[in-house]
N, C-alpha and C positions, 0 to 999 in steps of 0.2 A: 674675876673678869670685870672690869671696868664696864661702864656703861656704854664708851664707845666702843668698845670691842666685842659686846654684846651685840650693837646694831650693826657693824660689819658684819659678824659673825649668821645674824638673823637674815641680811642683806643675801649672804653670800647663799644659806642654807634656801631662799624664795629664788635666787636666781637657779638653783640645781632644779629645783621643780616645775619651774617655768621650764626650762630648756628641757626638759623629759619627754620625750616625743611617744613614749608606749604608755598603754593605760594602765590608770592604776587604780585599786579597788577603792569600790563606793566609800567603804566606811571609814576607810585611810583619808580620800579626800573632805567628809565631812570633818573630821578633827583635824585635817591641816585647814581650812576653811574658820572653824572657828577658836584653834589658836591667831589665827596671822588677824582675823578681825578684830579679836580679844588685844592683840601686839600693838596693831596700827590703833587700837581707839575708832573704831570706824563700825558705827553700829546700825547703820542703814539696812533698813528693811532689805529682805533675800528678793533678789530680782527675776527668779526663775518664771518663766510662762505656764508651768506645772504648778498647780499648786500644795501637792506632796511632795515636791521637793523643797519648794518654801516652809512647809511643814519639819522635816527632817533637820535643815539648818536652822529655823528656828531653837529646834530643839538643840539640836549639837550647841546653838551661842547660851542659851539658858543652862546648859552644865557645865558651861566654863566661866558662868559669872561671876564666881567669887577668886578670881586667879587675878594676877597685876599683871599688869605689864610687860613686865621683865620677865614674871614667871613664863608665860603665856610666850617669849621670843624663845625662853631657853627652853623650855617643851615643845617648841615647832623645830629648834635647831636638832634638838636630839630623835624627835619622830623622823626626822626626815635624815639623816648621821643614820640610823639602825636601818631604814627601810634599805638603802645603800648597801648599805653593808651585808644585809642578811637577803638580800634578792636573790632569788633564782636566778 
């Protein structure tokens, strides 16, 4: 997969979960959270008003510190590829 076909592909897999209208569990959204942070380079402090949920994403962005980029799109395309797929 080429690079751009990567960022279509990571493009296409944030647009499915934006448009997802039912909920989806906590710990799913923590690692979709901090693959797509991880993806985009975008390491801004977690903006939650709670401050255990700033705590939680913290954490989730510190276990995917050591992943690139690319890793971090193609692990968000395939988390979100299975949840699809295997949803009740």
């Amino acid at each position: 997969m080429t690079s751009e076909e990567l960022d279509i592909a990571f493009k296409d897999a944030v647009e499915r979960i934006n448009a997802y209208t039912e909920p989806l569990p906590a710990d799913f959204l923590l690692r979709l959270y901090a693959y797509y942070k991880k993806a985009t380079n975008n390491y801004g402090r977690p903006s939650s008003r709670k401050p255990i949920i700033n705590a939680f994403k913290t954490n989730a962005l510190f276990q995917v510190q050591d992943v690139t980029e690319d890793e971090a799109k193609k692990i968000y395309i395939e988390l979100v590829n299975n949840y699809f797929l295997y949803r009740k």
